[in-house]
C-alpha positions as CSV (number, residue, x, y, z in Angstrom):
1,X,-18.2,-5.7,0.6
2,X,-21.6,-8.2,0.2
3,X,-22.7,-6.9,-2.9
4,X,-26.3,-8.4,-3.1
5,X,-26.6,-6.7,1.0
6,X,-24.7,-3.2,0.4
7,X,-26.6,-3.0,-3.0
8,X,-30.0,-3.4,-1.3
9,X,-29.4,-1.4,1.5
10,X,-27.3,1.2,-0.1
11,X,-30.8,1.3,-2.3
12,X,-32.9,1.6,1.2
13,X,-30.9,4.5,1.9
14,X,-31.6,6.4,-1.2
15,X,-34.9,6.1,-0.5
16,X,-34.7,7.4,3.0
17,X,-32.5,10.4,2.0
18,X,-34.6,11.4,-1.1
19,X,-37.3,11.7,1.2
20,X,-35.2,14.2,3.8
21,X,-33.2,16.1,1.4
22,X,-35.3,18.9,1.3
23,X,-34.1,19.7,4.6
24,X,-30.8,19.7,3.9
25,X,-30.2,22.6,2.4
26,X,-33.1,24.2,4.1
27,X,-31.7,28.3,4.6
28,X,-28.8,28.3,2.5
29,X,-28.3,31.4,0.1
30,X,-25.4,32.9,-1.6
31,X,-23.9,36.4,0.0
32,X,-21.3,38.7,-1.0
33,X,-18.2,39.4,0.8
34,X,-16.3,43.0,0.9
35,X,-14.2,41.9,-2.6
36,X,-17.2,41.0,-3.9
37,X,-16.5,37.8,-4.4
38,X,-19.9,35.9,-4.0
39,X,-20.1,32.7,-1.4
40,X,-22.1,30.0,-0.1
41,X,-21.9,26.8,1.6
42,X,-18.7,26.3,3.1
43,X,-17.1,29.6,2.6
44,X,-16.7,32.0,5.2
45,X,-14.0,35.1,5.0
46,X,-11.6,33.0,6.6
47,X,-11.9,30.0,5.6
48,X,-13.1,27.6,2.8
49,X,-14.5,23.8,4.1
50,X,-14.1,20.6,2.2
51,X,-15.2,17.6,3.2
52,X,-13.4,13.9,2.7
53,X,-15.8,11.0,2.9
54,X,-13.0,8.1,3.3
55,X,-12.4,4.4,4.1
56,X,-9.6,4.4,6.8
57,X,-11.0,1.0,8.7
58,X,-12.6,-1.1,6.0
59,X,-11.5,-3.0,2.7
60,X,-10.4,0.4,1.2
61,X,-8.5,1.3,4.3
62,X,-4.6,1.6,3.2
63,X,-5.8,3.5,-0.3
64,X,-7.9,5.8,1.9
65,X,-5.6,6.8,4.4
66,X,-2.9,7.2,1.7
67,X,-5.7,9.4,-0.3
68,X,-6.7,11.2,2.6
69,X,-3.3,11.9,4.1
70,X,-1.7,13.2,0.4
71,X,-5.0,15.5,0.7
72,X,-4.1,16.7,3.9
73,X,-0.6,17.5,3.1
74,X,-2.1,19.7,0.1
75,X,-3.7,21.4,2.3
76,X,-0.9,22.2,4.9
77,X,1.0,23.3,1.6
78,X,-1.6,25.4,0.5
79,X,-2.3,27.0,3.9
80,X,1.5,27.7,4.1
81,X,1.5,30.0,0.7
82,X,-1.8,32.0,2.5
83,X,-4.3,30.0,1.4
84,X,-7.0,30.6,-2.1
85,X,-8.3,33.8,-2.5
86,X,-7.1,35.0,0.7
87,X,-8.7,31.8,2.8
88,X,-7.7,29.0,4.6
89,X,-8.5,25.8,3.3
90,X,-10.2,23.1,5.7
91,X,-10.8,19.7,5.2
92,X,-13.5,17.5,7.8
93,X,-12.4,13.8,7.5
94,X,-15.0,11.4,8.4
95,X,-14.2,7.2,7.9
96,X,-17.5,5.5,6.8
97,X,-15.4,2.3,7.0
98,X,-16.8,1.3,3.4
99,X,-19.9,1.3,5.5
100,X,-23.4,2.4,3.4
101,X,-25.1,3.4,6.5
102,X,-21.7,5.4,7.5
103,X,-20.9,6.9,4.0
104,X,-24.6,8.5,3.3
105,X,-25.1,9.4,7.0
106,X,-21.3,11.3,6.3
107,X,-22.8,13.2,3.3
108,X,-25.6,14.1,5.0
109,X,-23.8,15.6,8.3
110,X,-21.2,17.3,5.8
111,X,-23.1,18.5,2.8
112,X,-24.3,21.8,4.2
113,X,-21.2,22.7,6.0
114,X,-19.1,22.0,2.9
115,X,-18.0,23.8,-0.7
116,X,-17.5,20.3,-2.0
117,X,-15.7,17.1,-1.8
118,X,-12.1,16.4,-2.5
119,X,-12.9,12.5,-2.1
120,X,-15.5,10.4,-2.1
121,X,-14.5,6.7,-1.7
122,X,-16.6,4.0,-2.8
123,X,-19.3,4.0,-6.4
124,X,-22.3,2.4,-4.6
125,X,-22.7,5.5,-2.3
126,X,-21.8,8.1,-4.8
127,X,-24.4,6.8,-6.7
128,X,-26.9,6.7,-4.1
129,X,-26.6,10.1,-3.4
130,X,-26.2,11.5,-7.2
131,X,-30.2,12.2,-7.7
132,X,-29.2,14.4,-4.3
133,X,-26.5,16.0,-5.6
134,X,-27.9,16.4,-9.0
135,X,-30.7,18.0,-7.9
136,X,-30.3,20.4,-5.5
137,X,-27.1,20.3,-3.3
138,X,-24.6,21.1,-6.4
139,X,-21.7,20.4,-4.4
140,X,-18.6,19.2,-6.4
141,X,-17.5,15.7,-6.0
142,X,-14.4,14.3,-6.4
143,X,-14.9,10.3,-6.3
144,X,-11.7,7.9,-6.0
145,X,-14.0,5.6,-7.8
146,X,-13.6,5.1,-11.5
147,X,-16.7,3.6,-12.8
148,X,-18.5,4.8,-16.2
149,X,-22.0,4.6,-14.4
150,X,-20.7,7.7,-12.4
151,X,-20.3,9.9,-15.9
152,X,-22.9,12.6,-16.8
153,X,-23.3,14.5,-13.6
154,X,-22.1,18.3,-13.7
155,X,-21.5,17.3,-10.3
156,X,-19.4,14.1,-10.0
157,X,-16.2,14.3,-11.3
158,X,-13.9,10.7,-12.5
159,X,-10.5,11.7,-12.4
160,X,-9.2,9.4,-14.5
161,X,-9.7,6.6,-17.2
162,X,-13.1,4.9,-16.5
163,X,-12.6,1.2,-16.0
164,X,-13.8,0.2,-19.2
165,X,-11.0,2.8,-21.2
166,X,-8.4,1.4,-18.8
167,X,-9.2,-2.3,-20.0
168,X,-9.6,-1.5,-23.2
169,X,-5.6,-0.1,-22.5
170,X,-4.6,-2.8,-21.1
171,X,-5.5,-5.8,-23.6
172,X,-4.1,-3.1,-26.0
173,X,-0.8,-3.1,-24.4
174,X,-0.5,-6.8,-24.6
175,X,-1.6,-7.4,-28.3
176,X,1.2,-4.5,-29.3
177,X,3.6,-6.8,-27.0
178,X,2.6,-9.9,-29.1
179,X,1.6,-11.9,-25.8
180,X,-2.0,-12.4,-27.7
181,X,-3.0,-12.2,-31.2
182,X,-6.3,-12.2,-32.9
183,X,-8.0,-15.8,-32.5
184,X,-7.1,-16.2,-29.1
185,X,-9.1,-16.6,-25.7
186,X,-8.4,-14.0,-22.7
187,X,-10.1,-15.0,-19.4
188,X,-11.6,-11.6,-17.2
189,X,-11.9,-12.4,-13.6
190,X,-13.8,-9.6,-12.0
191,X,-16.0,-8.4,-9.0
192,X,-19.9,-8.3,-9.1
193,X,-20.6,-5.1,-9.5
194,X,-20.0,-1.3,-11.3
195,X,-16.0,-2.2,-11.1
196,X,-15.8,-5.4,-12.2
197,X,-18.6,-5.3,-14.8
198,X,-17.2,-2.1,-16.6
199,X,-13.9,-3.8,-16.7
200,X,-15.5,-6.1,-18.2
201,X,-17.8,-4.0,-20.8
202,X,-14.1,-2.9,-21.6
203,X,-12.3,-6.2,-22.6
204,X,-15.3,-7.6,-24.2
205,X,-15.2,-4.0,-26.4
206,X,-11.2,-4.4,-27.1
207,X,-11.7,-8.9,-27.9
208,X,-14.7,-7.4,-30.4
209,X,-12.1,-5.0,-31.9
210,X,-9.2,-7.2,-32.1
211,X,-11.1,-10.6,-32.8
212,X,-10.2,-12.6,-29.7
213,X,-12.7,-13.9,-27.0
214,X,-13.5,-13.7,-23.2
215,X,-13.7,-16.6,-21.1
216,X,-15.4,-14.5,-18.3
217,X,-14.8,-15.5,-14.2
218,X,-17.1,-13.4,-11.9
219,X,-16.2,-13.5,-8.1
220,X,-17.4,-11.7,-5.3
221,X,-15.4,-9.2,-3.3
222,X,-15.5,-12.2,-0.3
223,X,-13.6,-14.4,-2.7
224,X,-10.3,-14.6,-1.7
225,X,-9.0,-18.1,-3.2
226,X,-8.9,-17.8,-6.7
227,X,-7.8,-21.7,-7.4
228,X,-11.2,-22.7,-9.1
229,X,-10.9,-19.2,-11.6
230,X,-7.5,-20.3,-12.0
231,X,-8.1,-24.0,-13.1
232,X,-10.7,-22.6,-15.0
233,X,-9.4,-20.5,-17.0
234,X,-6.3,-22.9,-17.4
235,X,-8.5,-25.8,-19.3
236,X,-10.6,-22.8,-21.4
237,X,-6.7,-22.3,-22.7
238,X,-6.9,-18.5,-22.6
239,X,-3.6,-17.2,-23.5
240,X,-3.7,-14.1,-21.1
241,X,-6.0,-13.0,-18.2
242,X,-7.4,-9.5,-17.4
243,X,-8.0,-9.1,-13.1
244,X,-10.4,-6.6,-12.4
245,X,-10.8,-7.2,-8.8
246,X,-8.7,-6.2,-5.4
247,X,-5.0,-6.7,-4.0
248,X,-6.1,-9.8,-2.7
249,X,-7.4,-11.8,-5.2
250,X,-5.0,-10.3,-7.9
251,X,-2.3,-11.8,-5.2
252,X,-3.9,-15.4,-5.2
253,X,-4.6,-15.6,-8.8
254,X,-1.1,-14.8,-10.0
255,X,0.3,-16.5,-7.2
256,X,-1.9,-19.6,-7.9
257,X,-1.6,-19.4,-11.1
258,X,2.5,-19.6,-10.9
259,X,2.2,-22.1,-8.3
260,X,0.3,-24.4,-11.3
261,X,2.5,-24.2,-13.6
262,X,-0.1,-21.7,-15.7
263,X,2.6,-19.0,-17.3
264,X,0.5,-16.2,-18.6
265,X,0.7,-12.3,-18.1
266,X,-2.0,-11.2,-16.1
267,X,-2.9,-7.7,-16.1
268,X,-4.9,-5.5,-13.5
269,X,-7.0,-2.3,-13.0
270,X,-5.6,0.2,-10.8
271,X,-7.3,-1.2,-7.9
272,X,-5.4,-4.4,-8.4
273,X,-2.3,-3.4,-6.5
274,X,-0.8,-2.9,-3.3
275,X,2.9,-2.6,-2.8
276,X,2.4,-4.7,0.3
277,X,2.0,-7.7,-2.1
278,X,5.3,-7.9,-2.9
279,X,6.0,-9.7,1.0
280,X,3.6,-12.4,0.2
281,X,4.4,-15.7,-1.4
282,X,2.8,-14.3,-4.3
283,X,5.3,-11.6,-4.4
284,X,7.9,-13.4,-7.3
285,X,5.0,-14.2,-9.3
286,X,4.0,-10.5,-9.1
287,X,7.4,-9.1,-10.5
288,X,7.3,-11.9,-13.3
289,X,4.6,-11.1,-15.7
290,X,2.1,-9.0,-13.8
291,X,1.3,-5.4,-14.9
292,X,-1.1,-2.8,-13.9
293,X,-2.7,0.3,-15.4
294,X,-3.4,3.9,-14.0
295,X,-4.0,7.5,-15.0
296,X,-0.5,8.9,-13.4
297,X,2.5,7.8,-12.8
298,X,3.2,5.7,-10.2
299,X,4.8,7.4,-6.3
300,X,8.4,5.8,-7.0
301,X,8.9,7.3,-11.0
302,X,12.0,9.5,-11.3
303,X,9.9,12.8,-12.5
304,X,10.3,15.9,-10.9
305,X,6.3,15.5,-10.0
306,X,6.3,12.2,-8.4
307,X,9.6,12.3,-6.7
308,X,9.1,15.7,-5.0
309,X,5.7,14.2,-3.8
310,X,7.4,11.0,-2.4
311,X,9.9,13.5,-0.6
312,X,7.6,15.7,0.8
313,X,4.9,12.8,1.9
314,X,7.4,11.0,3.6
315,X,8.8,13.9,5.6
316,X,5.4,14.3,6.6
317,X,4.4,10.8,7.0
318,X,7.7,8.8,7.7
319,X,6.6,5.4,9.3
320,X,3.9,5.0,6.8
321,X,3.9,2.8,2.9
322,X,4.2,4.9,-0.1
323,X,1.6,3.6,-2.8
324,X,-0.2,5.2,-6.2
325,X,-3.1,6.2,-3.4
326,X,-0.8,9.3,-2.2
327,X,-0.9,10.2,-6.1
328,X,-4.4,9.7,-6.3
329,X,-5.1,12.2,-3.2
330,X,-2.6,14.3,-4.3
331,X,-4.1,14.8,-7.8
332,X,-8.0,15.1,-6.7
333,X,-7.3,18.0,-4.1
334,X,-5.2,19.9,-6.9
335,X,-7.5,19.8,-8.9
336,X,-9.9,21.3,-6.8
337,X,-7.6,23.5,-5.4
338,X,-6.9,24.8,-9.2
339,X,-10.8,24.9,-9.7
340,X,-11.0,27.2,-6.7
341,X,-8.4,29.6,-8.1
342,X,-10.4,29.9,-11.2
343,X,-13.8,30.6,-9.5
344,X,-12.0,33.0,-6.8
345,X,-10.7,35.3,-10.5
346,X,-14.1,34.9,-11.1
347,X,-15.1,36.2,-8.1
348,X,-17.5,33.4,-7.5
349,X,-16.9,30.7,-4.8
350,X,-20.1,29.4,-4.6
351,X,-20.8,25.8,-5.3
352,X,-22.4,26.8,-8.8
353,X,-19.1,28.5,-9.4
354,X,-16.7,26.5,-8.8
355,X,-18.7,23.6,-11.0
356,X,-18.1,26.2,-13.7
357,X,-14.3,26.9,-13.4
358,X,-13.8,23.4,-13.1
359,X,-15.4,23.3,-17.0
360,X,-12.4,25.4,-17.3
361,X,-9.6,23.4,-16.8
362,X,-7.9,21.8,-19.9
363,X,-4.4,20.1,-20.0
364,X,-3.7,20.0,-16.1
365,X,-1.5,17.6,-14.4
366,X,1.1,16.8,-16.9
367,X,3.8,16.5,-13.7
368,X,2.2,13.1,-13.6
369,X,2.2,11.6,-17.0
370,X,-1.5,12.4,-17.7
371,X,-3.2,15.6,-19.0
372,X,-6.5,15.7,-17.4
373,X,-9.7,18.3,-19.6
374,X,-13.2,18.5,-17.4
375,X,-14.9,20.4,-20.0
376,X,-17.2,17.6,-20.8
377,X,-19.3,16.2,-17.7
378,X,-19.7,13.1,-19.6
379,X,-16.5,12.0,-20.1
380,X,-13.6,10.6,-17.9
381,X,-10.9,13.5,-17.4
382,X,-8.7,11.1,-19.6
383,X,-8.4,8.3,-21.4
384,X,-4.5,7.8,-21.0
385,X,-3.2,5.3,-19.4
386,X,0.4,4.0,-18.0
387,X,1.2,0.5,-17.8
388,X,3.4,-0.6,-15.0
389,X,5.3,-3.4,-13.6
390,X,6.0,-4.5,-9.9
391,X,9.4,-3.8,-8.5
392,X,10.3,-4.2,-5.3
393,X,13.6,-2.1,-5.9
394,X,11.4,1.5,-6.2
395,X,9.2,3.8,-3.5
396,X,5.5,2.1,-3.9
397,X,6.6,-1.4,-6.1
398,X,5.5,0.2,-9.7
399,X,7.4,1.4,-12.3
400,X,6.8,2.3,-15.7
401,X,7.0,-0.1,-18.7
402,X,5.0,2.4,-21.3
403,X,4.1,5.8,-20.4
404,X,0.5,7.1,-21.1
405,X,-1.2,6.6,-24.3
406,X,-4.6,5.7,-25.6
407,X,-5.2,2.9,-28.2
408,X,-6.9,3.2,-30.6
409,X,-9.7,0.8,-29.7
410,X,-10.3,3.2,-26.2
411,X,-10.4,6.0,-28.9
412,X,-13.2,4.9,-30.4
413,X,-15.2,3.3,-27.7
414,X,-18.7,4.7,-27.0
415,X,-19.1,5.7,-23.4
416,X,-22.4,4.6,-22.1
């Protein structure tokens, strides 16, 4: 991902489909079927289309197929028990590749065809179709992106902590821990761009709160050797560093960092992990004093949620890693599916709604350490979140070191 190049023509784009939207819904009315249950894009009396815009070939490509496959097996689940509200439930896969011209060209071919989406990978192309969706498709969107710039839309869903709340977790977890204390310098290495820089909106929030300062590292999603970050941070003296960046380069700064003789814990977003990691050379630096945050429970936890999931994706998928992405998926379709029962009592499966049974929904997903409440548009589903540690012993290398909470300091943070 070139930032500066996807940003511009991600923006190009917009533009472009702005100008052609009107066509896209062109002769699309609700109807009435023989319940009278009212219906619209996507629903026919058989069946009920979602589409899955995913990353299967580019730098997302082992969280999407993970995402995409837990999705999958929903549906083969669902299908098995007959279905919601006596339909079939279908989901059209297509792999932008983390591609802009890909992803919106996806939405475009699927948006008329589908109720919704169960996943939308990647910020920069949700966002550049929001004014779209916003405006006149009304299509539910489920983004695995977890970015504060996404809240506000009826429309687009974050399931999950934003970035900013997870941070602001985070740095909480190590000041409770004693591993920092008011005074003292934390280094943020983070990606250009919506993730890293609400990650970083977050620490800078929690240092204000807790009187400690950032020694800030910006990198670029191309940046793979983080030696220079490392040294710098090292003279600045920071006591503990916050990664808000990919597997990667959470991989060569910890494992760079060890390799320096520079002991401090590092802690990562979600997106910082990848069981895989644990191979590498970095992979003892990783289980030493490396931790990550989420909004569920990791794949390999001993609950009765996570471990029937493991058993039941790898039945299905045997030969392939388990990781949080199979959670993820997992969680996203659920949810939709749970909004779909609520509009179908309704009697009301049109796009407009489901977006208001999904309002609804209060308290769900507690099989996974989180509740999750989507009555408020502009606000994550949660602000919870788990802290975990590597460990190569468990399905997926996390396990849990402090199940979900929210600190005070996320409590009281402004989303913007």
């Amino acid at each position: 991902m070139k930032l500066r190049a996807l940003t511009a023509v991600v923006a190009a784009l917009t533009v472009t489909l702005v100008g052609c939207s009107g066509k896209a819904t062109e002769g699309k009315g609700d109807e009435q079927d023989k319940a009278g249950i009212k219906t619209g894009p996507g629903v026919s009396s058989s069946t009920i289309s979602l589409g899955v815009l995913t990353d299967m070939t580019g730098v997302y490509a082992s969280l999407g197929k993970s995402v995409t496959q837990a999705q999958q097996l929903w549906v083969k689940q669902i299908n098995a028990k007959g279905g919601i509200c006596d339909r079939k439930i279908e989901l059209t896969v297509r792999d932008h590749g983390y591609d802009p011209q890909k992803a919106i060209a996806g939405y475009t071919e699927l948006e008329p065809k589908v109720l919704g989406f169960a996943q939308f990978i990647g910020s920069p192309f949700v966002a550049a179709v929001e004014q779209r969706i916003d405006g006149k498709d009304k299509g539910l969107v489920l983004p695995q992106a977890w970015s504060a710039n996404l809240l506000g839309s009826p429309y687009i869903r974050v399931v999950g902590a934003t970035y900013d709340v997870e941070t602001i977790n985070l740095i909480d977890h190590l000041l409770k821990e004693k591993r920092i204390a008011k005074g003292d310098k934390i280094g943020h290495v983070y990606f250009e761009g919506d993730y890293g820089e609400n990650a970083l909106t977050g620490s800078q929030h929690a240092a204000k709160e807790a009187g400690l300062t950032v020694v800030e590292q910006k990198i670029k999603p191309t940046d793979n050797d983080m030696t220079a970050q490392v040294a710098a941070l090292k003279q600045a003296g920071v006591k503990a560093v916050v990664v808000s960046a990919g597997p990667r380069q959470a991989a060569s700064l910890v494992g760079v960092a060890a390799a320096t003789g520079f002991n401090v814990p590092v802690v990562g977003n979600n997106s910082a992990y990848a069981p895989q990691l644990l191979k590498t050379q970095a992979g003892p630096a990783l289980l030493k004093d490396y931790y990550i945050a989420s909004s569920t429970l990791p794949i390999g936890d001993p609950g009765d949620g996570p471990s029937l999931l493991a058993k039941e994706y790898a039945s299905q998928y045997p030969n392939d890693v388990l990781d949080n992405g199979v959670v993820a998926g997992w969680t996203a379709a659920s949810i939709f599916g749970e909004a779909l029962d609520k509009a179908c009592d309704n009697k009301d499966l049109t796009r407009e709604g489901v977006d208001k049974a999904l309002l609804t929904i209060k308290g769900y997903g507690t099989e996974f350490g989180v509740t999750h409440d989507f009555s408020d548009p502009a606000a994550p589903s949660t602000r919870e979140s788990v802290i975990m540690k590597p460990d190569a012993s468990v399905p997926g290398g996390l396990k849990v070191i402090s199940p979900a909470s929210v600190s005070d300091a996320a409590k009281s943070f402004t989303l913007k």
